[in-house]
C-alpha positions in Angstrom: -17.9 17.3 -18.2 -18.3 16.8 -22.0 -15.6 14.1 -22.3 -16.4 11.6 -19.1 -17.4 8.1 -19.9 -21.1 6.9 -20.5 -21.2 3.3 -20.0 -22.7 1.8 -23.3 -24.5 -1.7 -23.4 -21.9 -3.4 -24.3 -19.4 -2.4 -21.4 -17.3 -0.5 -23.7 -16.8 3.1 -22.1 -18.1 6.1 -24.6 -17.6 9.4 -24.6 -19.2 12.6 -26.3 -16.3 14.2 -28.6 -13.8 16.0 -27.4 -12.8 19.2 -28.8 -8.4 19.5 -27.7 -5.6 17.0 -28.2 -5.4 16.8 -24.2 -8.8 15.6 -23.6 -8.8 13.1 -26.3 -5.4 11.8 -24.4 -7.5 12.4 -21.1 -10.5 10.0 -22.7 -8.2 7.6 -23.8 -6.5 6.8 -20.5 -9.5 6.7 -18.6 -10.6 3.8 -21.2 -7.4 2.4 -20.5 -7.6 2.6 -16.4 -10.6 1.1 -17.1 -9.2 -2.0 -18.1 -10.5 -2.1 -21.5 -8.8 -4.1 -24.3 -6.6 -2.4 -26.6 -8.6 -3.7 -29.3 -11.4 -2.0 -28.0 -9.8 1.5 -27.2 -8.7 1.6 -30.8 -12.0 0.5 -32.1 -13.5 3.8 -29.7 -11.1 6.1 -30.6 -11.7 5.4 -34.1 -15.4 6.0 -33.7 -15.3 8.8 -31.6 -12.1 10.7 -33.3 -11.8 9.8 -36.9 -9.3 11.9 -37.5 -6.9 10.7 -35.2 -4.7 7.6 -35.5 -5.4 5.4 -32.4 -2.1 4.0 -32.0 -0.6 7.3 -31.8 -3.0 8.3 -29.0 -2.3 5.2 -27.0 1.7 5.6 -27.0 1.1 9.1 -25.9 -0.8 7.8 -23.4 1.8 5.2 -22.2 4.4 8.0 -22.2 2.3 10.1 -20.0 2.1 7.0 -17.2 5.9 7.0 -17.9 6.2 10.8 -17.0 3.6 10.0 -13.8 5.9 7.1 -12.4 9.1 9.9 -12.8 7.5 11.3 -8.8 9.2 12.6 -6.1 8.8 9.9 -3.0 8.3 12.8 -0.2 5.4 14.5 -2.2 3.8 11.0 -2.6 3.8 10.7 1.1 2.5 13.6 1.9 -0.5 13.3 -0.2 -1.0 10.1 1.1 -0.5 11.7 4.6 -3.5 14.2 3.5 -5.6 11.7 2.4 -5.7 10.0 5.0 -6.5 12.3 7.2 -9.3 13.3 5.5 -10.4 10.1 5.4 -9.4 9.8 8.8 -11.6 13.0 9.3 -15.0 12.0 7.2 -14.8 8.5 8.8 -15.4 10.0 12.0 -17.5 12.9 11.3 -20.4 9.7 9.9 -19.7 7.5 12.4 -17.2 4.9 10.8 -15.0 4.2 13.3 -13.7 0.9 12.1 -12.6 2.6 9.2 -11.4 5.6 10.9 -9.0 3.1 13.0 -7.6 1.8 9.6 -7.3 5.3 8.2 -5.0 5.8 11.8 -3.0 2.2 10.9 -2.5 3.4 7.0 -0.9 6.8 8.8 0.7 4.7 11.4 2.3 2.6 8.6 3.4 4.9 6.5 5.1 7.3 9.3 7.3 3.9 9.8 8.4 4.1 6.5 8.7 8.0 6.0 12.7 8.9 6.0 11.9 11.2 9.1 11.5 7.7 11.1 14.0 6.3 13.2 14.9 2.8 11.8 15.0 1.5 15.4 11.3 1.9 16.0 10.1 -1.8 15.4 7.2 -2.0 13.0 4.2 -3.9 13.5 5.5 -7.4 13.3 8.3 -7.0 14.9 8.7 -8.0 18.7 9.6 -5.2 21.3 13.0 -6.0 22.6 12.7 -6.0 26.6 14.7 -3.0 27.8 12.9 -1.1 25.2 9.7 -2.1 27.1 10.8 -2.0 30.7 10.9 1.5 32.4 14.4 3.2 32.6 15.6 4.6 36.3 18.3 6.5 36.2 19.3 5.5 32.5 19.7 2.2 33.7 17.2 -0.7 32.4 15.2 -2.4 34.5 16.0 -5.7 33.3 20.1 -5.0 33.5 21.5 -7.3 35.3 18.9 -9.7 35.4 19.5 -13.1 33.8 17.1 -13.5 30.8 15.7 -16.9 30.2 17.5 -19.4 28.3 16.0 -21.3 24.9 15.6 -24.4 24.8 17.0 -26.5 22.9 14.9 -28.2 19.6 13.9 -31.2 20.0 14.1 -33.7 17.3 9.8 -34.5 16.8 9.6 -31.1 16.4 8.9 -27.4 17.2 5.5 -28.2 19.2 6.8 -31.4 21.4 7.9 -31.0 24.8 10.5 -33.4 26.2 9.5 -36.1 28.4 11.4 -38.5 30.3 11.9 -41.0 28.0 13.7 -38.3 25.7 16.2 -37.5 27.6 19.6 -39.4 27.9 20.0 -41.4 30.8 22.3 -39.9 33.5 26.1 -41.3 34.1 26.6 -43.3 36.3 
């Protein structure tokens, strides 16, 4: 593509000249994701397009990421959802199955926080209450009627410490 960055010496990103207003504003925010300096993208576009005033390009630049972050949540996820599963798909086809079992947990997270989710399906880090985990007969939990164990209580050295004799207050006479 006649516009794509050439890495120069210097680690400033260059270009060959681009003919339309669009891919002068394409060059320019691909020196920009690039992390470049301002400084240097004005020093660039001054080189490479004379004619144009630099800081004109740059805040048409800025008001194109402003238009980009204006997205509509669902489509977002479902082109995350997509790539994913390519991912998910490529990973697999060469062999890379550690990073086809992330490409699963990235769709796996992000079906937890898709709208279309229950909000009482516990997420990763959060524990599995018990009569979602114990089978159901009849509609009636296993664990009903079963005492559940009690907490105890927090001891003063601490979370770690367990109670020993000497802890404990002596019994009434």
């Amino acid at each position: 593509m006649a516009n794509e960055p050439i890495s120069s010496s210097s680690g400033m990103t260059t270009c060959e000249p681009a003919a339309s207003k669009e891919a002068k504003l394409a060059q320019v925010m691909q020196w920009i994701l690039a992390g470049e300096t301002a400084h240097h993208v004005k020093e660039a576009i001054a080189k490479f397009y004379p004619t144009e005033e630099p800081t004109a390009l740059i805040l048409e630049v800025m008001v194109g990421f402003e238009k980009a972050a204006n997205f509509n949540p669902a489509v977002v996820q479902g082109w995350c959802f997509e790539a994913y599963r390519d991912l998910y798909r490529r990973m697999v086809f060469i062999g890379d199955f550690a990073g086809a079992l992330r490409a699963v947990r990235m769709i796996e997270d992000l079906a937890r926080r898709s709208s279309h989710v229950h909000d009482d399906i516990p997420g990763p880090d959060q524990p599995i209450a018990l009569d979602q985990a114990e089978p159901v007969a009849d509609g009636i939990p296993a664990t009903q009627g079963k005492s559940t164990p009690k907490k105890r209580k927090a001891s003063r050295r601490g979370p770690g410490h367990r109670p020993n004799s000497a802890d404990q207050k002596p019994a009434p006479p």
